[in-house]
C-alpha positions in Angstrom: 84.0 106.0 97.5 83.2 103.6 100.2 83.8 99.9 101.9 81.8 97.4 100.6 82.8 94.8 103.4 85.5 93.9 105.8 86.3 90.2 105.2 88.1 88.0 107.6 89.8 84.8 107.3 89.2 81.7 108.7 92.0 78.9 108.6 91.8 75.9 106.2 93.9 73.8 105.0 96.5 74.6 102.2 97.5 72.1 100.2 98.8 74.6 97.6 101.7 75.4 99.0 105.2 73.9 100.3 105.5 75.6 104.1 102.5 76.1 105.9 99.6 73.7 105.9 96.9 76.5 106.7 96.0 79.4 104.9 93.8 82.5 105.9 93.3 83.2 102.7 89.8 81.8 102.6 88.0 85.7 104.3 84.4 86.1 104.5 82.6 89.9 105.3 81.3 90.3 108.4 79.0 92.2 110.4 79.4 94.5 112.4 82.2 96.9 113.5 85.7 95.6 112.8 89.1 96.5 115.0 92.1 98.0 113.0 95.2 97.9 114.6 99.2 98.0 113.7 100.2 94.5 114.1 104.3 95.1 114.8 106.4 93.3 112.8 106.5 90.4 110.3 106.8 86.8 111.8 103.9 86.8 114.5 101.1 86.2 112.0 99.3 89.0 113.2 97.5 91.3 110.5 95.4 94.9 111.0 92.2 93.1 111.4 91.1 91.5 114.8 89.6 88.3 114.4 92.3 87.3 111.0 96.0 86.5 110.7 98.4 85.0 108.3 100.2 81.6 108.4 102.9 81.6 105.8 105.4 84.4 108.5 108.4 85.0 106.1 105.6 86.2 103.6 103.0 87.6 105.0 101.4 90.0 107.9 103.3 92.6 109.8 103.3 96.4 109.8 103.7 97.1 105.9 101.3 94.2 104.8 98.5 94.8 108.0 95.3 95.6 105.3 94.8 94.2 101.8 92.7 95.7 99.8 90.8 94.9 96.4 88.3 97.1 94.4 84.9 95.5 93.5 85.5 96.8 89.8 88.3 94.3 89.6 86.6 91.8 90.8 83.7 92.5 88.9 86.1 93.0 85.8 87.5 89.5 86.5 84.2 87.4 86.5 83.7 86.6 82.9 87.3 85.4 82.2 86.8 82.9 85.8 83.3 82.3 84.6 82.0 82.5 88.1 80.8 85.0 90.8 83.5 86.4 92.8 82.0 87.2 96.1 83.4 89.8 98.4 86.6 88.7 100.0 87.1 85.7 97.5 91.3 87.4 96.6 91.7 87.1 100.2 91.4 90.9 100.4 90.0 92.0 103.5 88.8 95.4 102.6 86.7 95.0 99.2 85.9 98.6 98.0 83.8 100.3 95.6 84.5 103.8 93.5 88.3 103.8 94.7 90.9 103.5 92.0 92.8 101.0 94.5 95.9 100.0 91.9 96.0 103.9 90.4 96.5 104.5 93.9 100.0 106.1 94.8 101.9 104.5 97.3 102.2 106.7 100.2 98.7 107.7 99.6 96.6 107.6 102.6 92.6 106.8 103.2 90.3 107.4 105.9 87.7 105.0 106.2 85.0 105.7 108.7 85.7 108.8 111.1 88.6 107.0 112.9 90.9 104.7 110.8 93.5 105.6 108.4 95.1 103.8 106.4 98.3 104.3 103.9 99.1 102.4 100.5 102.6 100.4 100.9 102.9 98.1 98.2 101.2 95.9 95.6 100.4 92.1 96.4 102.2 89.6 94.9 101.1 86.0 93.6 101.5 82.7 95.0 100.4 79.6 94.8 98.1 79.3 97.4 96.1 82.3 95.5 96.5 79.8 92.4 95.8 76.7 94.0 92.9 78.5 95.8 91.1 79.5 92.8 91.6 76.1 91.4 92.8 77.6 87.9 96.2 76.5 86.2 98.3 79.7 85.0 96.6 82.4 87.1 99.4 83.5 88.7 100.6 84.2 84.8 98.0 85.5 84.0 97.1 87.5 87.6 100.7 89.4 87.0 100.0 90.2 83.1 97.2 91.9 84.1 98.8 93.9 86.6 96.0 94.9 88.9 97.4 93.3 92.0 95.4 95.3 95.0 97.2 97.2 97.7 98.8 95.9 101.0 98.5 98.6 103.7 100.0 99.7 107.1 97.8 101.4 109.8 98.4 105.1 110.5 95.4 105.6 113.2 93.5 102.6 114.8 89.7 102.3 115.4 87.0 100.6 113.7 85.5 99.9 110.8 82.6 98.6 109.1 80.7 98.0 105.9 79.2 100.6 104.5 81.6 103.3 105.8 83.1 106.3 103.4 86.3 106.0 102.1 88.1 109.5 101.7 91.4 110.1 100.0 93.3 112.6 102.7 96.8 112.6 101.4 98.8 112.0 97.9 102.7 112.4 97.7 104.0 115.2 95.6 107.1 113.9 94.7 106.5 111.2 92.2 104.3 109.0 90.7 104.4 105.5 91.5 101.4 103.7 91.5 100.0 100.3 92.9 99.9 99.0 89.6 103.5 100.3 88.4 105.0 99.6 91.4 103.9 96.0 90.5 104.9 96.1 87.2 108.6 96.9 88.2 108.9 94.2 90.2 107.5 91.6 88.0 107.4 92.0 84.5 108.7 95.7 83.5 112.4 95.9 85.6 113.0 98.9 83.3 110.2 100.8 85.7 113.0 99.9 89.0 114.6 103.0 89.1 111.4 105.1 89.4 110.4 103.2 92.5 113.5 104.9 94.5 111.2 108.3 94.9 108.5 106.3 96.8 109.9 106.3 100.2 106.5 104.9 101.8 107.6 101.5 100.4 108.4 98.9 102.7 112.4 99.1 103.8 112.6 95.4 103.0 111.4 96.6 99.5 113.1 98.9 98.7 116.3 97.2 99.8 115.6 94.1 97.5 114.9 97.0 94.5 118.8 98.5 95.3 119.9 95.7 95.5 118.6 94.5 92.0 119.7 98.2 90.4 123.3 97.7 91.4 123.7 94.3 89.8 125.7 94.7 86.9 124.1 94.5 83.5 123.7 91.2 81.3 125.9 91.5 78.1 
């Protein structure tokens, strides 16, 4: 398992979205060493990476969503149905991986890249329409949530730096249950049945997990 590249984003205009008029979702790898940090909370714009930040606040950025990572096999996996090359960074994923099992991983879960950085699994990423509007194709977010292999957001455990290149290493999996990347997305999208079994992942992000009891207690439809 290792990093294939560290992108970064540079701002461009978004048309795709009502809100902000800049995206960073637009990341390019780079050379070189990156610095990993925890950015504090949501609303500053301020992500894991130095040199990248996010502009949409209320969504985006802050301690629970510092890292986003996607796994070259998805990407790869992804091409013919796009019918184009997807380079490196082109989900707006700033950690593009290769050998990791990034939406079987368990959230909670915790990597070490490098000798320095590690990293743990929060939650799954979510669609919008500046993803849609970027990839200039009609339905994807549809058709990015039926396939349910969202990528991971991250938060940062122990700063340093990064680069290309650099192993990946698995150092810790909970014990105590089994949510995934890709069922923790699924329960929150498509599969609400699946809610209940996200309680037991207690790495989730409070704002989460609040939004997931609040959803259980509603009473049911007739």
């Amino acid at each position: 398992m290792k990093l294939l590249s560290v992108n970064v984003g540079r701002p461009r205009a978004n048309p795709w979205k009502t809100g902000p008029d800049v995206t960073g979702i637009d990341k390019r790898p780079v050379d070189g060493p990156v610095r990993v940090t925890a950015p504090g909370p949501k609303g500053t714009g301020d992500v894991g990476l130095a040199g990248d930040r996010v502009y949409d606040l209320a969504h985006h950025g802050g301690t629970d969503q510092a890292v986003y990572a996607y796994a070259r096999e998805d990407l790869d996996a992804w091409q013919p149905e796009l019918g184009r090359v997807l380079p490196n960074g082109v989900f707006g994923e700033n950690l593009t991986t290769a050998g990791l099992d990034v939406n079987g991983a368990l959230i909670g879960e915790r990597w070490r890249i490098g000798h320095e950085v590690v990293l743990e699994v929060t939650c799954s990423r979510i669609p919008c329409g500046t993803f849609q509007g970027w990839l200039d194709r009609g339905g994807w977010i549809k058709r990015f949530t039926t396939a349910a292999v969202p990528g991971a957001y991250l938060r940062v455990i122990t700063p340093g730096e990064i680069t290309a290149d650099d192993p990946i290493e698995i150092i810790h999996q909970p014990d105590h249950h089994d949510v995934t990347v890709a069922l923790q997305f699924r329960a929150v999208t498509t599969e609400p049945d699946l809610l209940p079994r996200l309680l037991a992942a207690d790495a989730l992000p409070e704002a989460d997990m609040a939004q997931i009891r609040k959803r259980l207690s509603r009473p049911a439809g007739p």
